[in-house]
N, C-alpha and C positions, 0 to 999 in steps of 0.2 A: 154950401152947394149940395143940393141933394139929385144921387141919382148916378150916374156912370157917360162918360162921354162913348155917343154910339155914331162913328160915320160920320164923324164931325158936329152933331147934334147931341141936344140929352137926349138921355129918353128916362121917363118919368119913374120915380119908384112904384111899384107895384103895392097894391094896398091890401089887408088881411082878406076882406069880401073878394078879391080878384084870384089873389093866389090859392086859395080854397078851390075859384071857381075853374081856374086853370088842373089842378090837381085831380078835382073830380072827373074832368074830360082825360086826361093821360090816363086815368083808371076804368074809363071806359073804352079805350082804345086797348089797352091790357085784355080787358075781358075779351071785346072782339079780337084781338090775335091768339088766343089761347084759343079759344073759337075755333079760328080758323084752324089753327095749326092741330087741334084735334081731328076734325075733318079731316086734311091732309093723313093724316097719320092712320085714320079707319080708312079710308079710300085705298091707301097702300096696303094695309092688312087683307081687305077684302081681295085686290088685286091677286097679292101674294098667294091668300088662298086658291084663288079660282085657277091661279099660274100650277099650283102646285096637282091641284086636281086633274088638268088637262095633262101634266105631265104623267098623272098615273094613271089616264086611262089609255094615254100611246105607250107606253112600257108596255102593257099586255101585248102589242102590235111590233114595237120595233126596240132595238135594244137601248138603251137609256144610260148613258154617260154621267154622271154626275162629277163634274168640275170647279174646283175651288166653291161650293157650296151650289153651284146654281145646275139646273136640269137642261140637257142639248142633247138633241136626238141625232142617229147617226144610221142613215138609212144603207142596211146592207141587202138590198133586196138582190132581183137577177139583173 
């Protein structure tokens, strides 16, 4: 009996040409999330930066708190 009972049915063994062809597809989905997940990660750097800049150019204006690592402004005006 070749194969594995699936759901009350066989299901067929899987032949060298398929499982290659299956392999080659999980390595391109690899590539596309690596992909992705660098985007992600420049997208947040880029943020980061642009967050950190705005922060330093309202310090010049208002006093600037720096809390558990991140920037929040704290307006003491009149």
């Amino acid at each position: 009996m070749r194969g594995r009972a699936h759901r009350g049915g066989m299901r067929p063994s899987m032949d060298g040409d398929e499982l290659i062809n299956l392999l080659h597809r999980l390595d391109l989905v690899k590539v596309k999330l690596n992909g992705l997940e660098n985007e992600v990660r420049n997208a947040n750097t880029a943020r980061s930066a642009a967050f950190l800049q705005i922060c330093g150019r309202f310090s010049r204006d208002f006093p600037l708190n720096l809390v558990g690592g991140a920037c929040s402004f704290k307006f003491t005006g009149p």
